[in-house]
C-alpha positions in Angstrom: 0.0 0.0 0.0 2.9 2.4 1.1 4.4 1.7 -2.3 1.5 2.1 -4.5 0.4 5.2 -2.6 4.3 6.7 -3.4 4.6 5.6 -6.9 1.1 7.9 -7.3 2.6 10.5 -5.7 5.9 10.3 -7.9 3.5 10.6 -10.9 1.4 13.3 -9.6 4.9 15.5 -9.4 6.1 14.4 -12.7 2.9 15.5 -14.1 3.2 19.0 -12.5 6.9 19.5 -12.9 6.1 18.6 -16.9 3.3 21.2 -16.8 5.9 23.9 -15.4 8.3 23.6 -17.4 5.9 24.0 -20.4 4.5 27.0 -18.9 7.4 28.0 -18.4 8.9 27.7 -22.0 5.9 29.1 -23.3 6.2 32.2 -21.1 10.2 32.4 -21.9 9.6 32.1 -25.7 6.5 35.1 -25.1 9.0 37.5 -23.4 11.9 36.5 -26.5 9.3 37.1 -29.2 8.9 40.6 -27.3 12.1 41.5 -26.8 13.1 40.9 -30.4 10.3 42.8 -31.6 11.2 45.3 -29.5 14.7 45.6 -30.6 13.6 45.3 -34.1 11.5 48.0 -33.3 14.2 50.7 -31.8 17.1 49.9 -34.8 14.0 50.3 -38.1 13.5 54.0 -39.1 10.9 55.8 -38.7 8.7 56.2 -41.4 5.0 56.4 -42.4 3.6 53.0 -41.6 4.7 53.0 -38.2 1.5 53.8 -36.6 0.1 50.3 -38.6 3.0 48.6 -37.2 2.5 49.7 -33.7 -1.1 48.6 -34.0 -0.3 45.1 -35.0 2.6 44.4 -32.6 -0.2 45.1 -30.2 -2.8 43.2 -31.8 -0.4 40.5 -31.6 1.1 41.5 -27.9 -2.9 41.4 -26.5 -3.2 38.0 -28.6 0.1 36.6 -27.0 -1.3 37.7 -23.6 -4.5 36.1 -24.6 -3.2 33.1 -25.4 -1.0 33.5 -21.9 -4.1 34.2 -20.0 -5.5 30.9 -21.8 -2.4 28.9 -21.1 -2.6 30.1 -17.4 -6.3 29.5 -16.6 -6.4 26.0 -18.7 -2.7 25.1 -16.2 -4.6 27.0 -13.4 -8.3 24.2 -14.0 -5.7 21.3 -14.9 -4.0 21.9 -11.6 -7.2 22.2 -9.4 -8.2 18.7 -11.3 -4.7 17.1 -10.5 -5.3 18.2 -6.9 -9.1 17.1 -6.9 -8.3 13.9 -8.4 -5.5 13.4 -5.9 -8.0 14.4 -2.8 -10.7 11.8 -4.4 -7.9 9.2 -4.8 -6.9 10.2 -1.4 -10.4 10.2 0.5 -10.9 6.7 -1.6 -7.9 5.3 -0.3 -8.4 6.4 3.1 -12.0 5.0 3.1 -10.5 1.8 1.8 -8.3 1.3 4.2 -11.1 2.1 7.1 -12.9 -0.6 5.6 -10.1 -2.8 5.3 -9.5 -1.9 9.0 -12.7 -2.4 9.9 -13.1 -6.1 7.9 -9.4 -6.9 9.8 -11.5 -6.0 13.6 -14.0 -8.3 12.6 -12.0 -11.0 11.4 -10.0 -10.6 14.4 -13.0 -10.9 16.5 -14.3 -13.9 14.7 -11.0 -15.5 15.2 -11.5 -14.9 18.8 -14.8 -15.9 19.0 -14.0 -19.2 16.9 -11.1 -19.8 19.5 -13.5 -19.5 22.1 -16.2 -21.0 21.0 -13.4 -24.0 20.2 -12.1 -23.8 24.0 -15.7 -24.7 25.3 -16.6 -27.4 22.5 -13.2 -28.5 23.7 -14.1 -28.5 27.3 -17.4 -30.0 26.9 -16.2 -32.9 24.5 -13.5 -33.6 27.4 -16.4 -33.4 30.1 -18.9 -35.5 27.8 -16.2 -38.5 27.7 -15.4 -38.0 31.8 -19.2 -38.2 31.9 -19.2 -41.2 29.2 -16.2 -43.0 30.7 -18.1 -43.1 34.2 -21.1 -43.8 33.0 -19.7 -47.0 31.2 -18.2 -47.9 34.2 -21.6 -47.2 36.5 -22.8 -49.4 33.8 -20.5 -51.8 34.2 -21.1 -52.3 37.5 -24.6 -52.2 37.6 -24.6 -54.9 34.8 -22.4 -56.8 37.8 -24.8 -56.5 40.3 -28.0 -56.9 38.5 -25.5 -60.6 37.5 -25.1 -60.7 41.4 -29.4 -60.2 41.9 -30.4 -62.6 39.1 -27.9 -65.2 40.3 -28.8 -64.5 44.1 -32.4 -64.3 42.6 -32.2 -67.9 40.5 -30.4 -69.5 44.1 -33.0 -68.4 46.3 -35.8 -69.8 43.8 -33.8 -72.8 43.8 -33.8 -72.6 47.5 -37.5 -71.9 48.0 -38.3 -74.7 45.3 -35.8 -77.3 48.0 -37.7 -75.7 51.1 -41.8 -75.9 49.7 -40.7 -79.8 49.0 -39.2 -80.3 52.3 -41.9 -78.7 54.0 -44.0 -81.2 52.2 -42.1 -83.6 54.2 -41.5 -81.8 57.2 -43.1 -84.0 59.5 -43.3 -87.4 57.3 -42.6 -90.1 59.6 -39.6 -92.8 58.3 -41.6 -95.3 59.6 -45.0 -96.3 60.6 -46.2 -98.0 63.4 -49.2 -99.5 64.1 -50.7 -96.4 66.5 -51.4 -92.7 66.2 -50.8 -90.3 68.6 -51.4 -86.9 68.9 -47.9 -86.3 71.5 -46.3 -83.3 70.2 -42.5 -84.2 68.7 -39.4 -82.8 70.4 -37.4 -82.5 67.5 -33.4 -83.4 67.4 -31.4 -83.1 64.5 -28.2 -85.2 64.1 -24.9 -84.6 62.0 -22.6 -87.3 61.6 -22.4 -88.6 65.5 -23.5 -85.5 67.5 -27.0 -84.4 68.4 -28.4 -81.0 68.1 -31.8 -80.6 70.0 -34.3 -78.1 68.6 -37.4 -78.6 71.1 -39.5 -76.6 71.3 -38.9 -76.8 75.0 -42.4 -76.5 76.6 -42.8 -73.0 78.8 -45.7 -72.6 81.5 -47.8 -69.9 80.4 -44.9 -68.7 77.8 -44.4 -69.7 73.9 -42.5 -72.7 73.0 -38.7 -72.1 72.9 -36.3 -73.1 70.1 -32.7 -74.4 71.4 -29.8 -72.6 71.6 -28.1 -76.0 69.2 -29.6 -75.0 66.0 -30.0 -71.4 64.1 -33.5 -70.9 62.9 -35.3 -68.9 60.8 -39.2 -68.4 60.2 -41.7 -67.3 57.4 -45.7 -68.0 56.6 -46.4 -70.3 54.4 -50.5 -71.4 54.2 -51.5 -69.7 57.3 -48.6 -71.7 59.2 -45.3 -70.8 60.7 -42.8 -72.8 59.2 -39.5 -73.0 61.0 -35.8 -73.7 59.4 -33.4 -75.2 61.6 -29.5 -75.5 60.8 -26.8 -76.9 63.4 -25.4 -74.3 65.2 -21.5 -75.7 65.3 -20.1 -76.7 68.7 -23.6 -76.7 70.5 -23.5 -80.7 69.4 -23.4 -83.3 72.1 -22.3 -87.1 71.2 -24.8 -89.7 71.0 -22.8 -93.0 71.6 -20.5 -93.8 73.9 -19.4 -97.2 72.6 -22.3 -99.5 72.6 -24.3 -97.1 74.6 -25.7 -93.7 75.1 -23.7 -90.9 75.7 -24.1 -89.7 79.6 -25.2 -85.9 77.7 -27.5 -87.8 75.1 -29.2 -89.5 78.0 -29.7 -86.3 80.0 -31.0 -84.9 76.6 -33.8 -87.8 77.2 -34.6 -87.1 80.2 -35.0 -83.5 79.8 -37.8 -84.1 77.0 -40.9 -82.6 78.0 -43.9 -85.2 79.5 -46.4 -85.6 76.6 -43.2 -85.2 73.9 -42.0 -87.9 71.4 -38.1 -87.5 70.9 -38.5 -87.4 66.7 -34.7 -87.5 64.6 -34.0 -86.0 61.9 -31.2 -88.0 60.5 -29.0 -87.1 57.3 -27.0 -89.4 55.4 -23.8 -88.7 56.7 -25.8 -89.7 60.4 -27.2 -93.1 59.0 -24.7 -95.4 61.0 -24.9 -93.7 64.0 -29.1 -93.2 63.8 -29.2 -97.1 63.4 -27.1 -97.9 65.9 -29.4 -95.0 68.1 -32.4 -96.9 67.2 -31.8 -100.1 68.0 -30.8 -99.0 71.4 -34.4 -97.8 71.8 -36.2 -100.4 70.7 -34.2 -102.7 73.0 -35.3 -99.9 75.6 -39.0 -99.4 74.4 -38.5 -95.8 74.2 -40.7 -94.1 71.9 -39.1 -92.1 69.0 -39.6 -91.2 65.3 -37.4 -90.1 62.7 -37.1 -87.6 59.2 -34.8 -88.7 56.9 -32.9 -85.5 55.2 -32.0 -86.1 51.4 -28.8 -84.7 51.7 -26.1 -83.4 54.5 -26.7 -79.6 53.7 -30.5 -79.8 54.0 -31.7 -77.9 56.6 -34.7 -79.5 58.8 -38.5 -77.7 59.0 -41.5 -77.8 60.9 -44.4 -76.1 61.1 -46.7 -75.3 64.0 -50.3 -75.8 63.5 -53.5 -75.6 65.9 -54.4 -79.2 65.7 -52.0 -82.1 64.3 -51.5 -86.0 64.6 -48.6 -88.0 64.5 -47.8 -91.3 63.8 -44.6 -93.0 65.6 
């Protein structure tokens, strides 16, 4: 721009200094033509014509100074356009470069505002893959635990499918006897040679009590409390003592409620030591009954109803 504007300039004063010089030649060869005329003048002798000449060096003086006066306004109008044309080239140029200012401001706010506006896209595509990256993981686990629940969810159907047939069997006799009796059971569970009493242990005036031996748990099922027993280790006392009883399995006997039939509930792992038990009684003529458990990890139910009979 700085270049273009001088090279304009440099013109502008070649144009002038051309327009000078012509003035000027045109002037110097004015004042020549006069001064010869009026040498020629002084050296010719006078004589009778010389009023004619006189009026036609005038003539031609007034035309010369015509033609000066011409010369000088048509140099004065050129100059005035040089000098308007410059101011209008000038005023254009200016205005240009206001706009061209101008369009640079906005350009250079749009560039800010783009590097801005790229900042916070930047920002928010980083926070939208924290947020993603969590959320995959929340996911993740979520899909772990809702694993955990279904497989929890499938055991405990499982569970409650083993339980509603036991119950079915809670209190199916092993054996049949000739009589019914409507003695209420005092249940005792047995693992492998040790016997865990359940009870209920009879109270005066209070509900029946569950022993400490086993860990139960309770729910309704068909308008009847239904009881889950499972050993409670170390609370086991032995039931032989070589051919016999056990001194605690005999005190276990004798603590038995009046009105209660001592009823076993014997798992496989228990079978030897249940026969053994049994035939022990019979040579006694105590009166028993037993539940045989499917399984070792099987845990033993009853239920307590209003009115019941048993067979032994």
């Amino acid at each position: 721009m700085s270049r273009r504007k001088a090279s304009e300039e440099s013109s502008l004063e070649l144009l002038l200094d051309t327009m000078c010089n012509t003035f000027g030649g045109v002037m110097f060869i004015a004042i020549s033509l006069l001064v010869i005329i009026s040498v020629m003048t002084q050296d010719m002798p006078q004589q009778d014509e010389e009023p004619a000449d006189m009026a036609t060096l005038q003539q031609e003086i007034e035309s010369l100074q015509k033609i000066y006066a011409d010369l000088l306004k048509e140099l004065q109008l050129k100059a005035e356009q040089i000098k308007l044309r410059k101011s209008d080239k000038t005023q254009e140029k200016y205005q240009e470069l206001l706009m061209l200012m101008q369009l640079v401001k906005e350009i250079k706010l749009k560039i800010e505002a783009t590097t801005l506006a790229d900042k916070t896209l930047t920002a928010a595509i980083l926070k939208t893959d924290k947020l993603l990256a969590e959320l995959k993981k929340e996911t993740a686990k979520q899909e772990l635990e809702l694993e955990k629940l279904q497989q929890e969810l499938l055991n405990a159907r499982e569970k409650l499918a083993k339980l509603t047939e036991n119950e079915r069997n809670a209190v199916q006799l092993s054996f049949r006897v000739m009589e019914r009796s409507d003695r209420a059971p005092f249940f005792i569970m047995m693992n492998k040679e040790l016997a865990y009493p359940i009870g209920p242990w009879k109270s005066d005036g209070k509900k029946d009590n569950i022993d400490k031996a086993v860990i139960v748990s309770s729910y309704q099922y068909q308008n009847s409390q239904v009881m889950s027993c499972k050993i409670n280790p170390g609370m086991g006392i032995p039931v032989l003592d070589g051919e016999d009883f056990s001194s605690q399995f005999q005190s276990l006997l004798a603590k038995i409620p009046p009105g209660r039939v001592p009823k076993f509930f014997i798992p496989p792992g228990s079978a030897a030591t249940a026969y053994k038990m049994r035939e022990i009684m019979k040579q006694r003529n105590i009166y028993h009954g037993t539940v045989l458990s499917p399984d070792d990890d099987t845990p033993f139910m009853f239920k307590f109803t209003q009115k019941a009979e048993y067979e032994y």
